[in-house]
C-alpha positions in Angstrom: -59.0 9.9 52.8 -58.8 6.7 55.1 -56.3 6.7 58.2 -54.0 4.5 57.7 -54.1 1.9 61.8 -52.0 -0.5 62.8 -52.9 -4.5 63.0 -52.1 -5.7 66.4 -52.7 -9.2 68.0 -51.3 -11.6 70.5 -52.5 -14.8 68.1 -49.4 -14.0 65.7 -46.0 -12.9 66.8 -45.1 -9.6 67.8 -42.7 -7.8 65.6 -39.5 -8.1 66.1 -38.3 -4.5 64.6 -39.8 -1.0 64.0 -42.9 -1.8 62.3 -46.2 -3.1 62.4 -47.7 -6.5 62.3 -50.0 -5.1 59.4 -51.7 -1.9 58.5 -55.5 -1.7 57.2 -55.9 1.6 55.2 -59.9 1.8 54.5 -61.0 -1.4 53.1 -57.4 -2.4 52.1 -55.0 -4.8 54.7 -51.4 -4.7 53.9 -49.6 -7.3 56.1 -45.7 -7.8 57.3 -44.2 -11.0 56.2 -45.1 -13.7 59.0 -42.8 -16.0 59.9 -43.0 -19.7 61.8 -42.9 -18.1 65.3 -45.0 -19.7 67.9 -46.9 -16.5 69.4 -47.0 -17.9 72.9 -43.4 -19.1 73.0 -41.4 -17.8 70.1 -40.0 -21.6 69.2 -39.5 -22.0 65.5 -40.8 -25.4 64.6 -38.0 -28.1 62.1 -38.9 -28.3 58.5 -40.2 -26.8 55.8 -44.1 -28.3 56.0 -44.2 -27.4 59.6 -42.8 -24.2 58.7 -44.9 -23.1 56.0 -48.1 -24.4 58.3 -47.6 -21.8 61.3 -46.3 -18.7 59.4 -49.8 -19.3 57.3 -51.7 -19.5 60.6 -49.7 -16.2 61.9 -50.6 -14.5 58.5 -54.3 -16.1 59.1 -54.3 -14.6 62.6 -53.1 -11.0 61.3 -55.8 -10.7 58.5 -58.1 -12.2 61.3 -57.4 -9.3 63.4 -57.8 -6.5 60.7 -61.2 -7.9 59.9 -60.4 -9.8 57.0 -59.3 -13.5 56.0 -57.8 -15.7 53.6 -60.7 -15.6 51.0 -60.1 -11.7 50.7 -56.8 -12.1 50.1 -55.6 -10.7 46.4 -51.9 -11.0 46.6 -49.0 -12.9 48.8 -45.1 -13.0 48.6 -43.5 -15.6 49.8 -39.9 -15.7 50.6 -38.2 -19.1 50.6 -34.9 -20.2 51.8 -34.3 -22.4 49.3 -35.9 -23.3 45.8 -35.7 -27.0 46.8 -38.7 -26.2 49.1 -41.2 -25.2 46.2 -43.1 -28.2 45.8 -43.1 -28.9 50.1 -44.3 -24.8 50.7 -46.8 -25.1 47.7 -48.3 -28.1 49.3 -49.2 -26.5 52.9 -50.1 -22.8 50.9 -53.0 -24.8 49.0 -54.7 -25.8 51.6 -55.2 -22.3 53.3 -56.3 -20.8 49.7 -58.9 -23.5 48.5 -61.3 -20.8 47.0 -61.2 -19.4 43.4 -59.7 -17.0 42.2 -56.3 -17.5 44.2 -54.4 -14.6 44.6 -51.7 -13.9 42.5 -48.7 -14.8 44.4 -44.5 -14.3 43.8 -42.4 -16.4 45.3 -39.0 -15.8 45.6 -35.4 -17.6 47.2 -33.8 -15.5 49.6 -30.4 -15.6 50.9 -31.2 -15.0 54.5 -34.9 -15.1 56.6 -35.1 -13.5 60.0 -33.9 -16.0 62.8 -32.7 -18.7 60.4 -36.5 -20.2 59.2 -37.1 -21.0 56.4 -40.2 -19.5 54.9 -41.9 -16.1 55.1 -45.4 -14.9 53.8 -47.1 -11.6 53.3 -50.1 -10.4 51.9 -52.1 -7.6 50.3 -56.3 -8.1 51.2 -59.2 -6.3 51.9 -62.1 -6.2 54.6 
């Protein structure tokens, strides 16, 4: 059986708790939710579009790192502050998962994200 390693890079944020950025286990990637941290300086930017853009470029970053990308992707959750954001998050999501088929997806309100953003994505790929 496959070793399970940890998925580390300075392009998304570091983790802010006991766990890992992501862990590959064989061909399989398994990432932590990414939020809208700037890597480099850990500023959140305002609103939802802005929001959803850099947590998909941290999650982009992550799969990037464990040798895989968005096109291998096979399953995200997304975590939402609020409902009223659907339509906003949908709009910046598209654009990072043009290819067919898209990866089936929940997407859920939460009452509370880390540090107050708004949006939060993770995702199940391979390599």
């Amino acid at each position: 059986m496959s070793k399970q390693q940890a998925i580390q890079t300075d392009k998304a944020p570091a983790a802010i708790g006991p766990y890992s950025q992501g862990i590959t286990l064989g061909e399989m990637v398994f990432t932590s939710g990414q939020i809208p941290l700037d890597p480099a300086t850990g500023a959140v930017p305002e609103g939802v579009a802005a929001q959803a853009e850099l947590a998909m470029q941290n999650l982009g970053a992550v799969l990037a790192a464990a040798g895989s990308g968005f096109g291998q992707v096979v399953k995200t959750t997304c975590f939402l502050a609020s409902m009223d954001d659907f339509a906003t998050f949908n709009e910046v999501y598209a654009r990072f998962f043009t290819g067919d088929p898209k990866p089936a997806r929940s997407c859920v309100a939460v009452k509370d994200l880390p540090k107050g953003v708004l949006v939060e994505v993770e995702a199940i790929a391979y390599k």
